[in-house]
mmCIF file of the N, C-alpha and C atoms, coordinates in Angstrom:
data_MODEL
# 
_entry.id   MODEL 
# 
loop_
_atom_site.group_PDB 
_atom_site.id 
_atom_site.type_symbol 
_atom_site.label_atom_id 
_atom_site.label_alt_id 
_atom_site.label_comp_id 
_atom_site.label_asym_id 
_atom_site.label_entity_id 
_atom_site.label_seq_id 
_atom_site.pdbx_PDB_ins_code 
_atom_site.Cartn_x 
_atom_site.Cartn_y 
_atom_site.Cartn_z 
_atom_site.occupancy 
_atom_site.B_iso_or_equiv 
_atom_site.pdbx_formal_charge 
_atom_site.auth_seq_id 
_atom_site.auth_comp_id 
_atom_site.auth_asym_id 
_atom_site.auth_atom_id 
_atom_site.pdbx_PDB_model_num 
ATOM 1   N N  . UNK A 1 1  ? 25.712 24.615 -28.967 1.00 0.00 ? 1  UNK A N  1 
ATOM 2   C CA . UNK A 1 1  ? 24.991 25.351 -27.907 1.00 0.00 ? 1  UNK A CA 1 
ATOM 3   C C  . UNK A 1 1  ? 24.534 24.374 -26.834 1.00 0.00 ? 1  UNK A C  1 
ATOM 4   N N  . UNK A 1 2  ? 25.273 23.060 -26.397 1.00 0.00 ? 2  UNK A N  1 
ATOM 5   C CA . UNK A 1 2  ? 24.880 22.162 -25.724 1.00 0.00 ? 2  UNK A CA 1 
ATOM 6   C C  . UNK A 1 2  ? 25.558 22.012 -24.294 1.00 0.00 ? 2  UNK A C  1 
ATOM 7   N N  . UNK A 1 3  ? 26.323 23.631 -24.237 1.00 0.00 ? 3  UNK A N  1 
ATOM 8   C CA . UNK A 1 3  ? 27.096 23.323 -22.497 1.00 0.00 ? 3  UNK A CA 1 
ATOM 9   C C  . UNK A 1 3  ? 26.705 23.807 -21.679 1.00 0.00 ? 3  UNK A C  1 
ATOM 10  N N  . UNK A 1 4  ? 25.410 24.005 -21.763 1.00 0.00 ? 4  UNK A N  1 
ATOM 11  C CA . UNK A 1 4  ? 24.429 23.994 -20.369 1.00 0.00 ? 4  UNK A CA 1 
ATOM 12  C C  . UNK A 1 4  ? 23.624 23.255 -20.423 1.00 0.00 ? 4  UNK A C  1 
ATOM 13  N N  . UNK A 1 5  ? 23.722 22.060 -20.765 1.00 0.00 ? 5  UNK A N  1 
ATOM 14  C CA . UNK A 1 5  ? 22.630 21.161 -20.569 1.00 0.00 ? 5  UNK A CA 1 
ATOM 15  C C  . UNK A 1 5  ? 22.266 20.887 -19.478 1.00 0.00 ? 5  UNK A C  1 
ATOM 16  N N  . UNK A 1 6  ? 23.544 20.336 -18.335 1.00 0.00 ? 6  UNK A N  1 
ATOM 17  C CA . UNK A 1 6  ? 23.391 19.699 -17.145 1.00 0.00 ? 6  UNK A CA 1 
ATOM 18  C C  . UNK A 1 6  ? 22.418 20.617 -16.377 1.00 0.00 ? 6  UNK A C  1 
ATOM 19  N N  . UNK A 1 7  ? 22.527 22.215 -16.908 1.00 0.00 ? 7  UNK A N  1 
ATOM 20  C CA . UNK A 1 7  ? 21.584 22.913 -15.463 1.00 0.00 ? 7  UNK A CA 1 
ATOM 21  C C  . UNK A 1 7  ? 20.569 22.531 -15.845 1.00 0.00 ? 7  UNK A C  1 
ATOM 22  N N  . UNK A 1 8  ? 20.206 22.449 -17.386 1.00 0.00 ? 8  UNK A N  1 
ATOM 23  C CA . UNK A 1 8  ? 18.991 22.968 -17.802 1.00 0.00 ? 8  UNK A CA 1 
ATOM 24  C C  . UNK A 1 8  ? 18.519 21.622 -17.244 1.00 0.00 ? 8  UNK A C  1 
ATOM 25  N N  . UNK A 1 9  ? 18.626 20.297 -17.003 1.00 0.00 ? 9  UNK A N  1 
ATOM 26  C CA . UNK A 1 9  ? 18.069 19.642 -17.026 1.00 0.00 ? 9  UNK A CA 1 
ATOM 27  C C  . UNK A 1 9  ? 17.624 19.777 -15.262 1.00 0.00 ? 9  UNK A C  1 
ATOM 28  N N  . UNK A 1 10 ? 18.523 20.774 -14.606 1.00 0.00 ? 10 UNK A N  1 
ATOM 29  C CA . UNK A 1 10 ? 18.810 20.414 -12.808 1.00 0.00 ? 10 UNK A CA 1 
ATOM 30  C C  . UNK A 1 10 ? 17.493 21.548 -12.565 1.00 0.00 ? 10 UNK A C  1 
ATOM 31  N N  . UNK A 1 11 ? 17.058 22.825 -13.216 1.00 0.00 ? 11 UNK A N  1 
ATOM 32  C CA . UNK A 1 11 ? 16.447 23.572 -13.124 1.00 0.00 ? 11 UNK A CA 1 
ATOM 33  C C  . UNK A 1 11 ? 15.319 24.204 -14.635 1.00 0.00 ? 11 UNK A C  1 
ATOM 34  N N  . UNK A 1 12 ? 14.534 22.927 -14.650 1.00 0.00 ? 12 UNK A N  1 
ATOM 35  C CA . UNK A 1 12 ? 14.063 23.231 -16.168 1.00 0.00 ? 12 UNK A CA 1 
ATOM 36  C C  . UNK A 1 12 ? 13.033 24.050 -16.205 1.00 0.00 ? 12 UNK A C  1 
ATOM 37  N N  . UNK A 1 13 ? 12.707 24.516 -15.727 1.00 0.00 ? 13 UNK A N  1 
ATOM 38  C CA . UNK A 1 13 ? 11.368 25.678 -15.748 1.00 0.00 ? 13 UNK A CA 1 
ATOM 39  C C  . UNK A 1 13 ? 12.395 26.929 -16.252 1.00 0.00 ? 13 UNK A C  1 
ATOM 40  N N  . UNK A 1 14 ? 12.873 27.588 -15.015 1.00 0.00 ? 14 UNK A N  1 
ATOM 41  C CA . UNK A 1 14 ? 13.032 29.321 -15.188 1.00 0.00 ? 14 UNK A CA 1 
ATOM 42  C C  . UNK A 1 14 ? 14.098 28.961 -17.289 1.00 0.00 ? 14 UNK A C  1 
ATOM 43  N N  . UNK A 1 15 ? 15.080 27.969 -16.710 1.00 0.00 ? 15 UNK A N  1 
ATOM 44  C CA . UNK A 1 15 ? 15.981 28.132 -17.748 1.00 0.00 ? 15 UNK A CA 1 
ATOM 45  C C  . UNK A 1 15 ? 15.515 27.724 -18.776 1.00 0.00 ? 15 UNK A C  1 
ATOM 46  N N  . UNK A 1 16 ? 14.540 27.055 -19.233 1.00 0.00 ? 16 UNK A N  1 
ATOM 47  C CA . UNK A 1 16 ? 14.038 26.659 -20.611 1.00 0.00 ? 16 UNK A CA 1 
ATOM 48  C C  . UNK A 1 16 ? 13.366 28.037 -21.086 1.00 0.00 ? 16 UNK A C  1 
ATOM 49  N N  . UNK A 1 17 ? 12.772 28.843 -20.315 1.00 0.00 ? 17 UNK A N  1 
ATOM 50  C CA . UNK A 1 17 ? 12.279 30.156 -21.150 1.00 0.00 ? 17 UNK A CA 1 
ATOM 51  C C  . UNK A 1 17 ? 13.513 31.098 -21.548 1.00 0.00 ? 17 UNK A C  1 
ATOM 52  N N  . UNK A 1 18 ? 13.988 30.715 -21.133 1.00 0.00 ? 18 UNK A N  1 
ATOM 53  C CA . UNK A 1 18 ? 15.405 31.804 -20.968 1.00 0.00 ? 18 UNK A CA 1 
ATOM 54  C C  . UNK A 1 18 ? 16.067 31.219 -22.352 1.00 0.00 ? 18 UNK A C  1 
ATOM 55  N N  . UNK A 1 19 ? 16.266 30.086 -22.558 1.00 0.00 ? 19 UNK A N  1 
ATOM 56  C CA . UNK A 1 19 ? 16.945 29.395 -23.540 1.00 0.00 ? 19 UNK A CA 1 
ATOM 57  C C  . UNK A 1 19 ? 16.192 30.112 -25.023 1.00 0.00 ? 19 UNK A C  1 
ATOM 58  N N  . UNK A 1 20 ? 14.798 29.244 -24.655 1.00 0.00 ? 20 UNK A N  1 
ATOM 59  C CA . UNK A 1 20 ? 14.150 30.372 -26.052 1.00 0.00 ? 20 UNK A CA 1 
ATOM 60  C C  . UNK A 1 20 ? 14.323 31.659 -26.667 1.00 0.00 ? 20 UNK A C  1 
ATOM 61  N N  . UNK A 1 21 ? 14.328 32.660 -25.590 1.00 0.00 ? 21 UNK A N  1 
ATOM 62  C CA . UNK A 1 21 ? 15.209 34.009 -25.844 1.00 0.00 ? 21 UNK A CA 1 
ATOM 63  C C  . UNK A 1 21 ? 16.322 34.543 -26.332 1.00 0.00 ? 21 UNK A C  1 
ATOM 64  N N  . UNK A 1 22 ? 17.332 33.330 -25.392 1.00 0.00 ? 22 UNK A N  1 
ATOM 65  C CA . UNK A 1 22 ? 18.603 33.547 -26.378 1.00 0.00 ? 22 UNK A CA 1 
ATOM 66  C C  . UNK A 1 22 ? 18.267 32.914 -27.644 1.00 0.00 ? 22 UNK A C  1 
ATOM 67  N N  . UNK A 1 23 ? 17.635 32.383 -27.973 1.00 0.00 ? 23 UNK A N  1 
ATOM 68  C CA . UNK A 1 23 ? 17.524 31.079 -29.565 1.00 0.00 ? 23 UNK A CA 1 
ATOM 69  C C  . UNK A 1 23 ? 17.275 32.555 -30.130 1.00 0.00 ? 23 UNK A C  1 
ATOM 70  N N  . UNK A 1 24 ? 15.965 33.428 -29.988 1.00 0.00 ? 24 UNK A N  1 
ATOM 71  C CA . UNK A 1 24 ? 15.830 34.090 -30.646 1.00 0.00 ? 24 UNK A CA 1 
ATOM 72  C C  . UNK A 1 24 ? 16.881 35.475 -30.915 1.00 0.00 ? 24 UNK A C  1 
ATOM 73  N N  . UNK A 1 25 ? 17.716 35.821 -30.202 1.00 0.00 ? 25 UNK A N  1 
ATOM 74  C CA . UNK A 1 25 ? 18.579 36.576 -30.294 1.00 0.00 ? 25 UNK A CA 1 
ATOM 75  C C  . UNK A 1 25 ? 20.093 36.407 -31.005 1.00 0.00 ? 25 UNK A C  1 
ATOM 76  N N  . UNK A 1 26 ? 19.879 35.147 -30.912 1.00 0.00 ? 26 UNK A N  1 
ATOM 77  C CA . UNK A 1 26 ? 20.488 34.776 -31.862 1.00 0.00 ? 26 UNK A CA 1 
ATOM 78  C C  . UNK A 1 26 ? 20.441 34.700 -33.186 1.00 0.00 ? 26 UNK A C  1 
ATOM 79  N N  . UNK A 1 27 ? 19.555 34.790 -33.339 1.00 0.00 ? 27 UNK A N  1 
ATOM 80  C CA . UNK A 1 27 ? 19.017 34.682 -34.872 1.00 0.00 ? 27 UNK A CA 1 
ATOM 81  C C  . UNK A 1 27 ? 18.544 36.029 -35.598 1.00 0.00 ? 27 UNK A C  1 
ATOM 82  N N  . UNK A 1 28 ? 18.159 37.002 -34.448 1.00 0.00 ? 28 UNK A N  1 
ATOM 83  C CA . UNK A 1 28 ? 18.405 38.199 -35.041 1.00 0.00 ? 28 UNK A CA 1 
ATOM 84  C C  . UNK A 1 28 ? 20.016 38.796 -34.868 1.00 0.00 ? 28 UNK A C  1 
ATOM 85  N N  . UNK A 1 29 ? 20.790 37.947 -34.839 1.00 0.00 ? 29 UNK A N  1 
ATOM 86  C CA . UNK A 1 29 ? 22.591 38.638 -34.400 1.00 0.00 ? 29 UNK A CA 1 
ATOM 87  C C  . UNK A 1 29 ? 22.810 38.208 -36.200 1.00 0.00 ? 29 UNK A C  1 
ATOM 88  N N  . UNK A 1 30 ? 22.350 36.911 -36.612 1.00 0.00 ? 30 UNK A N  1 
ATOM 89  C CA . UNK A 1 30 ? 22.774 36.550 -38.165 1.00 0.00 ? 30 UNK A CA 1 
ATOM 90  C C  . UNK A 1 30 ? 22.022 37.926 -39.194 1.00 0.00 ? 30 UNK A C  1 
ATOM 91  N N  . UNK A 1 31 ? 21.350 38.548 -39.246 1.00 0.00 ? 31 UNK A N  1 
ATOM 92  C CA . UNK A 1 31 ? 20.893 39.278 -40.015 1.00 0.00 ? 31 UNK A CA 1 
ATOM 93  C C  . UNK A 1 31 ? 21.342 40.666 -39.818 1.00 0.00 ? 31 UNK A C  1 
ATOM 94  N N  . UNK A 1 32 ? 22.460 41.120 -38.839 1.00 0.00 ? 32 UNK A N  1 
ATOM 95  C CA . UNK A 1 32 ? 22.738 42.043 -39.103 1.00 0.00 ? 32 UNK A CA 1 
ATOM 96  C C  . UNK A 1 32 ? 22.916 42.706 -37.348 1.00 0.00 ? 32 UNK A C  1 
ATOM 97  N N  . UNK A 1 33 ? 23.191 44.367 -37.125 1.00 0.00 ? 33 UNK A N  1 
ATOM 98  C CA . UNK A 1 33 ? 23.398 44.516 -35.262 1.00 0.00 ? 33 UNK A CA 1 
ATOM 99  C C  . UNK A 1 33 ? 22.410 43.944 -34.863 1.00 0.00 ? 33 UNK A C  1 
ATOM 100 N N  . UNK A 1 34 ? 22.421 43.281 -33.582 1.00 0.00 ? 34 UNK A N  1 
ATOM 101 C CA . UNK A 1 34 ? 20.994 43.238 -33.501 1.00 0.00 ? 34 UNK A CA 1 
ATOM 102 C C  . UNK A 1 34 ? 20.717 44.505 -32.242 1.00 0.00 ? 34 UNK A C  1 
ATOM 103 N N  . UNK A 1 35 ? 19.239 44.621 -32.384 1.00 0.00 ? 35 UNK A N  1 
ATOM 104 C CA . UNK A 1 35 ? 18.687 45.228 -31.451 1.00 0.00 ? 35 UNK A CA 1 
ATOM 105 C C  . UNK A 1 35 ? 18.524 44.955 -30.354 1.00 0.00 ? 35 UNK A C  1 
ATOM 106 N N  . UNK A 1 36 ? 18.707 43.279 -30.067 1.00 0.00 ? 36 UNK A N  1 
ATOM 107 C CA . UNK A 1 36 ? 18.162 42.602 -28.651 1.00 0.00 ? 36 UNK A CA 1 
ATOM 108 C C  . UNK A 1 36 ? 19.472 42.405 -28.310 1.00 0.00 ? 36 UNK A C  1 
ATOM 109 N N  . UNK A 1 37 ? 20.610 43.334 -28.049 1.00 0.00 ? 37 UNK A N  1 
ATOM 110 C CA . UNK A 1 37 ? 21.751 42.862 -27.277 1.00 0.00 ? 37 UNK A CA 1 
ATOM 111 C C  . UNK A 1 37 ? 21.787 43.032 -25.670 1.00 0.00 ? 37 UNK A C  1 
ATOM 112 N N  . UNK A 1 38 ? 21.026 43.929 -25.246 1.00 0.00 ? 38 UNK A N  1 
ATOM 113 C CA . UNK A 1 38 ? 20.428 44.284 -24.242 1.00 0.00 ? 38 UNK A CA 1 
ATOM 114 C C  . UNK A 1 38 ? 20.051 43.158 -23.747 1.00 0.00 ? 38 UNK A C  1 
ATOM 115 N N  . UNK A 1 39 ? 18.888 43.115 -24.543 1.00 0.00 ? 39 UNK A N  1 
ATOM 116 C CA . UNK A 1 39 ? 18.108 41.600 -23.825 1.00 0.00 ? 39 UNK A CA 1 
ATOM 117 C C  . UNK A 1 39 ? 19.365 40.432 -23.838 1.00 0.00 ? 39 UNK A C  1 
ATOM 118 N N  . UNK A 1 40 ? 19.939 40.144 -24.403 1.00 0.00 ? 40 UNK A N  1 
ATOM 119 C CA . UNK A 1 40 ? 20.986 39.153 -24.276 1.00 0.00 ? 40 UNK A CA 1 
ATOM 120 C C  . UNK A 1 40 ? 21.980 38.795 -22.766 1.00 0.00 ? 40 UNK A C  1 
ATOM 121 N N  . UNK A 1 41 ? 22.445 40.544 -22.788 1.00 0.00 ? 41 UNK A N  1 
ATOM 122 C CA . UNK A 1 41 ? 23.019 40.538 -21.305 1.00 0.00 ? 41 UNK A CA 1 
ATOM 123 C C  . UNK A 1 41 ? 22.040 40.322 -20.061 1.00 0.00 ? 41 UNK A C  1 
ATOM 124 N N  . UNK A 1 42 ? 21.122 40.727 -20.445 1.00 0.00 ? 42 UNK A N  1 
ATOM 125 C CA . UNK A 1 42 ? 20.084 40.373 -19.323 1.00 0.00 ? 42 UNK A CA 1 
ATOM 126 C C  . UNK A 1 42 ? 19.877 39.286 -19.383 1.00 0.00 ? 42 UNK A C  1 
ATOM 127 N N  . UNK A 1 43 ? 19.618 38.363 -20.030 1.00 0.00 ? 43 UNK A N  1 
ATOM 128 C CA . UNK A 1 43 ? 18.977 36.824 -20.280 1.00 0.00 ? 43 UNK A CA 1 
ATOM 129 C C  . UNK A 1 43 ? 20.462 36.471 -19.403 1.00 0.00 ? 43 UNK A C  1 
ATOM 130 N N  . UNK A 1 44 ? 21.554 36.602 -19.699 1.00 0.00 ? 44 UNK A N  1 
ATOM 131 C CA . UNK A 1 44 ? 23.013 36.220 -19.248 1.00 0.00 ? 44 UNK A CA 1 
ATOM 132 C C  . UNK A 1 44 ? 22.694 36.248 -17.784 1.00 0.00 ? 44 UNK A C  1 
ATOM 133 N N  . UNK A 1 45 ? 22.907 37.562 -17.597 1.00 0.00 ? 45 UNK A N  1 
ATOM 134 C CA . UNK A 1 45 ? 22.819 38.147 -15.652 1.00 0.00 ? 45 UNK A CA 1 
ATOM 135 C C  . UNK A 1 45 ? 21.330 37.295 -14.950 1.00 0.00 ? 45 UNK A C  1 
ATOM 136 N N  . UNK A 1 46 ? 20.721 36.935 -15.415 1.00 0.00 ? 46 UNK A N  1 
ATOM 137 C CA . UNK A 1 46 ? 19.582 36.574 -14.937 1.00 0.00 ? 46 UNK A CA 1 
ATOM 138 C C  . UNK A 1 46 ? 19.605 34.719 -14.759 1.00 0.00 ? 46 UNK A C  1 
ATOM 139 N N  . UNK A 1 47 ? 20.584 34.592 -16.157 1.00 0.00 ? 47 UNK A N  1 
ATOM 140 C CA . UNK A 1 47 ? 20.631 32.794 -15.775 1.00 0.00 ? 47 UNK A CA 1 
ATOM 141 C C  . UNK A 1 47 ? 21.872 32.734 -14.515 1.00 0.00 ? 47 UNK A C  1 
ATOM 142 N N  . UNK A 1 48 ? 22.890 33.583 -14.693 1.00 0.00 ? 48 UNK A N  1 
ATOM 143 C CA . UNK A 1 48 ? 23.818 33.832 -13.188 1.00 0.00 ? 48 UNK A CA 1 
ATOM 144 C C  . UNK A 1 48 ? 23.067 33.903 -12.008 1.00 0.00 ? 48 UNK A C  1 
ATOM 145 N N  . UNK A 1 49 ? 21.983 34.639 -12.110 1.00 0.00 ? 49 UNK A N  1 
ATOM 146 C CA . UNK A 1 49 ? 21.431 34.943 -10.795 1.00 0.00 ? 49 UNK A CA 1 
ATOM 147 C C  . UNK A 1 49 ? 20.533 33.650 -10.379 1.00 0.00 ? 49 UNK A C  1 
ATOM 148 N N  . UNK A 1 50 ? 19.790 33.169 -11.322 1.00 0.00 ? 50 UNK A N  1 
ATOM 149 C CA . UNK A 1 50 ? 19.147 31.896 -10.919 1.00 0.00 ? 50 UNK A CA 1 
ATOM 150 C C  . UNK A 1 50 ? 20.038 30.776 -10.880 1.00 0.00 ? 50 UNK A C  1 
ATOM 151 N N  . UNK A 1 51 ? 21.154 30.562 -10.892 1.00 0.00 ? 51 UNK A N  1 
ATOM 152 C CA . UNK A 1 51 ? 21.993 29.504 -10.784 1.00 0.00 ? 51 UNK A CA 1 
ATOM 153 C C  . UNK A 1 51 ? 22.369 30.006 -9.626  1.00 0.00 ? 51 UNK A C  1 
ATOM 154 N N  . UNK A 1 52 ? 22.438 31.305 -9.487  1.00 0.00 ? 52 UNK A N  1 
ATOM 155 C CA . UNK A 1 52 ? 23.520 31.483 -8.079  1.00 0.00 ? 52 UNK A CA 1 
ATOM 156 C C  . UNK A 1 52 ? 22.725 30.902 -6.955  1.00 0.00 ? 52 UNK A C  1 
ATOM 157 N N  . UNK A 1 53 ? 21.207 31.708 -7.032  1.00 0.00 ? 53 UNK A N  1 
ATOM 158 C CA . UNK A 1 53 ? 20.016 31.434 -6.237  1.00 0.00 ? 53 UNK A CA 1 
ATOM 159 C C  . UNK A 1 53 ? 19.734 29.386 -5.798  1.00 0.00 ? 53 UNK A C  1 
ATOM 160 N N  . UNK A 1 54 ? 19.769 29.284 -7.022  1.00 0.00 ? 54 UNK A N  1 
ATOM 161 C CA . UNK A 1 54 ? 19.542 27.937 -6.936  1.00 0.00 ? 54 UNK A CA 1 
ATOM 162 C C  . UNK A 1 54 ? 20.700 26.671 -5.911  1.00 0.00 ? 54 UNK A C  1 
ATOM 163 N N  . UNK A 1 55 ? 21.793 27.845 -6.267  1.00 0.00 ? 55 UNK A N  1 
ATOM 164 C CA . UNK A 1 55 ? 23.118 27.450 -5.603  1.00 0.00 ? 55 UNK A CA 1 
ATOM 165 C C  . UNK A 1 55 ? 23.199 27.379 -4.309  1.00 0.00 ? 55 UNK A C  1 
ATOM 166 N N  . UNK A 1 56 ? 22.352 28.345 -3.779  1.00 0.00 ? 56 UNK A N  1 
ATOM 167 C CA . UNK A 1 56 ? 22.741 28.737 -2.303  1.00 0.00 ? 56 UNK A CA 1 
ATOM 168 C C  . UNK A 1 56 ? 21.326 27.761 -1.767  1.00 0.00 ? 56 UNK A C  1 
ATOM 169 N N  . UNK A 1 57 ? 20.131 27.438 -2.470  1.00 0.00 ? 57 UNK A N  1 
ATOM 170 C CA . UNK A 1 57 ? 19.088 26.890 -1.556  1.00 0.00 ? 57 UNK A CA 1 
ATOM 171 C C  . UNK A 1 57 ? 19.470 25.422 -1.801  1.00 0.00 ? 57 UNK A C  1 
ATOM 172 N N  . UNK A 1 58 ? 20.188 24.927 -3.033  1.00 0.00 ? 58 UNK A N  1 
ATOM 173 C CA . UNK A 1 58 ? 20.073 23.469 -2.944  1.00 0.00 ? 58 UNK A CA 1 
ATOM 174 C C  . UNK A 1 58 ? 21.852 23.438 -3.309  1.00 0.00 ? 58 UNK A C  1 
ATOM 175 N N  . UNK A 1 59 ? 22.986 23.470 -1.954  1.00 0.00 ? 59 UNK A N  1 
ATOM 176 C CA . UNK A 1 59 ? 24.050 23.157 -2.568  1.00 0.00 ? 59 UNK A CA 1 
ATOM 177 C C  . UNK A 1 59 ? 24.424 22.054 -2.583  1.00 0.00 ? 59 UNK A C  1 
ATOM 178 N N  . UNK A 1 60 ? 23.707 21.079 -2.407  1.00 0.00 ? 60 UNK A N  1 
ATOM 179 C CA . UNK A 1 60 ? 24.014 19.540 -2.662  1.00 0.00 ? 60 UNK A CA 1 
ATOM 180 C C  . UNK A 1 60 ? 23.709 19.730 -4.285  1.00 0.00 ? 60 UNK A C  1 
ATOM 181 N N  . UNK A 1 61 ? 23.012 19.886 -4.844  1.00 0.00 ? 61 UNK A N  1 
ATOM 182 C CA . UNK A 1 61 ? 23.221 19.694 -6.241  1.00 0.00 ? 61 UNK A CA 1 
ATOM 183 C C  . UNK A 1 61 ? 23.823 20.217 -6.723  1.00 0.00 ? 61 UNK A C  1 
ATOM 184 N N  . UNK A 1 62 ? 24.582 21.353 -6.384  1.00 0.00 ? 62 UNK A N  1 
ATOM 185 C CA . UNK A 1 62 ? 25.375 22.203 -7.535  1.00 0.00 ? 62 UNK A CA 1 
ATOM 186 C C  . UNK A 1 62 ? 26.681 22.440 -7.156  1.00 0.00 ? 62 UNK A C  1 
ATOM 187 N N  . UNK A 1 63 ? 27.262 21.629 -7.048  1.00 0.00 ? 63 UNK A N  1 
ATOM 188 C CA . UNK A 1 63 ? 28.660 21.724 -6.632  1.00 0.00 ? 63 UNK A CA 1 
ATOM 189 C C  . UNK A 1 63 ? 29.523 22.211 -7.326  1.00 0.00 ? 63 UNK A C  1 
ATOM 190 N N  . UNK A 1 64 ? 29.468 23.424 -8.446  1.00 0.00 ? 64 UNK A N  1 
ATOM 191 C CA . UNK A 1 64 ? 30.387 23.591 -9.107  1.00 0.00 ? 64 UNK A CA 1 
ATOM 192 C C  . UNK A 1 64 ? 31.085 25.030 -8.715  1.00 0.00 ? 64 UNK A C  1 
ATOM 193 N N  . UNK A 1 65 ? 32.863 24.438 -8.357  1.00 0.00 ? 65 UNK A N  1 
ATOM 194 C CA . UNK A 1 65 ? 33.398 25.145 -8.152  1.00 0.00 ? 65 UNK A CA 1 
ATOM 195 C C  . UNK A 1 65 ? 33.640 26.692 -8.425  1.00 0.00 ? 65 UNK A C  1 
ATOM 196 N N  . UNK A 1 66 ? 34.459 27.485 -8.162  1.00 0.00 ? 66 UNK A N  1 
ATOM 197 C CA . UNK A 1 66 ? 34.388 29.054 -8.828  1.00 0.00 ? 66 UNK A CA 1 
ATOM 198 C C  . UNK A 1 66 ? 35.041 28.997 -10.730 1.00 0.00 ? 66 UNK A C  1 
ATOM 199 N N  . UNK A 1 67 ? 36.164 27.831 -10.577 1.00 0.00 ? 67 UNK A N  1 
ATOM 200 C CA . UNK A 1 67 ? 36.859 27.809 -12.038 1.00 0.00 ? 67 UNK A CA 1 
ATOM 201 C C  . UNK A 1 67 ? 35.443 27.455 -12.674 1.00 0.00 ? 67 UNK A C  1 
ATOM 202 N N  . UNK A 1 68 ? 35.273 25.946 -12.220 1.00 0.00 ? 68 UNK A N  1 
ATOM 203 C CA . UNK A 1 68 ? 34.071 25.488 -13.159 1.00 0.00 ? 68 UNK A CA 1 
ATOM 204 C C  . UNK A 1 68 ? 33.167 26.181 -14.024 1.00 0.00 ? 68 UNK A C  1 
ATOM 205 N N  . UNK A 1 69 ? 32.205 26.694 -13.217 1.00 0.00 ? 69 UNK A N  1 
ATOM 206 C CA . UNK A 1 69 ? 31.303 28.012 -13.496 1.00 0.00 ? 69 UNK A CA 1 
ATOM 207 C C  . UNK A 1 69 ? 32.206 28.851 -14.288 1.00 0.00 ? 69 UNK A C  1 
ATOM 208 N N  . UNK A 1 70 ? 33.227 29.387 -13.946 1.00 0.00 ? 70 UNK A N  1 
ATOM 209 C CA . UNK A 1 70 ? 33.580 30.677 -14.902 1.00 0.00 ? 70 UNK A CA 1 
ATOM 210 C C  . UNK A 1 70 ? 34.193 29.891 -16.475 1.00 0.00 ? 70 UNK A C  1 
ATOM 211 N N  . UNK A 1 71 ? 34.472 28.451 -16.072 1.00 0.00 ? 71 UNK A N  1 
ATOM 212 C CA . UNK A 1 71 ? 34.823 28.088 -17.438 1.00 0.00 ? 71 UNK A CA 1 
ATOM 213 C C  . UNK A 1 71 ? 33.830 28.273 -18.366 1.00 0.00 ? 71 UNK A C  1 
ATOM 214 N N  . UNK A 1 72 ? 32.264 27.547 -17.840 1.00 0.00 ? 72 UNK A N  1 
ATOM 215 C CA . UNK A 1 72 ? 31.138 27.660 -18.203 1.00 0.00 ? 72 UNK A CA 1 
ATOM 216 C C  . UNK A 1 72 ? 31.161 28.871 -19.130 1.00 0.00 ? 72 UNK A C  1 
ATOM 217 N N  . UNK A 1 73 ? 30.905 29.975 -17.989 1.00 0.00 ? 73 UNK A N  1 
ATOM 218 C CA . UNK A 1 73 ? 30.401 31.134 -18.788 1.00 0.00 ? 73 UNK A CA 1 
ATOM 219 C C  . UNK A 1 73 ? 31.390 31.481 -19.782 1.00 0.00 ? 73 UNK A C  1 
ATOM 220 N N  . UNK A 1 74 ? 32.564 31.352 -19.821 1.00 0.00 ? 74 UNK A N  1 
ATOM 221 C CA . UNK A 1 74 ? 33.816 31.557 -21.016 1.00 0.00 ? 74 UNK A CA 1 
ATOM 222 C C  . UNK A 1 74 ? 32.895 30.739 -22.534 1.00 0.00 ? 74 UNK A C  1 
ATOM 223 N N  . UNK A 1 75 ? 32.591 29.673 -22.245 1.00 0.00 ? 75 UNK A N  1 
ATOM 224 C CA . UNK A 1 75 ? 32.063 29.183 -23.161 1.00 0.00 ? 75 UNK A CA 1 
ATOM 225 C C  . UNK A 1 75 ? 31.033 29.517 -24.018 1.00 0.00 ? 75 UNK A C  1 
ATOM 226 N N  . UNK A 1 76 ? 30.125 29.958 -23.075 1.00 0.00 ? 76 UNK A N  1 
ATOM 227 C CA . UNK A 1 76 ? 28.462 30.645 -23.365 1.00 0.00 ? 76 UNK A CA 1 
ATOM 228 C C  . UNK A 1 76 ? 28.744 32.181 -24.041 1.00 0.00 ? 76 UNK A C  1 
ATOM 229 N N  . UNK A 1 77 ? 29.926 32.303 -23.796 1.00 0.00 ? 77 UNK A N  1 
ATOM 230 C CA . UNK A 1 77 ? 29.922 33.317 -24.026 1.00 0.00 ? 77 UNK A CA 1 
ATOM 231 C C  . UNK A 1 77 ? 30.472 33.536 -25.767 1.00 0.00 ? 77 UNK A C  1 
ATOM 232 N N  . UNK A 1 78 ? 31.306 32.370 -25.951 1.00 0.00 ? 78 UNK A N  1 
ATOM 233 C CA . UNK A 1 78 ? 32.095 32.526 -27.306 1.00 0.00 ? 78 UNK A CA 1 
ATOM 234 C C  . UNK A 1 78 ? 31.242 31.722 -28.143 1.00 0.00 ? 78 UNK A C  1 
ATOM 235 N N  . UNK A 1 79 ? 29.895 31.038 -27.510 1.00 0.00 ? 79 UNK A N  1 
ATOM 236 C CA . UNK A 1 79 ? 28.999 30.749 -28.460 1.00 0.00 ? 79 UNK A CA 1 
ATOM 237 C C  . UNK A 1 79 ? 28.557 32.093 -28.790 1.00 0.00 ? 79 UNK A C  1 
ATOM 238 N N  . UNK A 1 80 ? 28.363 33.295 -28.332 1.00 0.00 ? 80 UNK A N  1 
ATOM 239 C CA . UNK A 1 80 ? 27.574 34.056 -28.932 1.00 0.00 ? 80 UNK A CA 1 
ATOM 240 C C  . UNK A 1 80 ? 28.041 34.680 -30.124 1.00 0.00 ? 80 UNK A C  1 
# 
C-alpha cells in the first residue's frame, strides 16, 4: 500500500486523513461485504479531486502526466 507515498508526502494534511479511512475500510473488506464501500469510492473521488485541485494551483510540483496518474490509480485500485 506504498504507491502513493510521493503525494502523501507533497500534500500531507488533507491525504493523511484520507489514508486512515481507507486503512479502516480495509479491514472491514477482510471480515466479510463490507458496508463502507461507499465510503471507499468517495475517499477515491475525493483524493482525485484534491490531487487534481492541488494540480492546477501548484503545477510545478505535480507534473504527472495523464498515463502516469491513471497508472497510479490502476494500482490503488488492485490494492483494494
Amino acid at each position: 500500500m506504498n504507491t502513493g507515498q510521493g503525494m502523501i508526502k507533497r500534500m500531507a494534511r488533507p491525504l493523511k486523513l484520507e489514508k486512515t479511512k481507507m486503512i479502516n475500510v480495509d479491514q472491514s473488506a477482510e471480515t466479510g461485504p463490507s458496508k463502507y464501500q461507499s465510503l471507499d469510492d468517495a475517499t477515491m473521488m475525493t483524493r482525485k479531486r484534491v490531487a487534481l485541485n492541488m494540480n492546477r494551483r501548484f503545477p510545478r510540483l505535480f507534473r504527472l502526466s495523464k498515463n502516469e496518474s491513471e497508472n497510479e490509480q490502476a494500482k490503488r485500485d488492485e490494492s483494494h
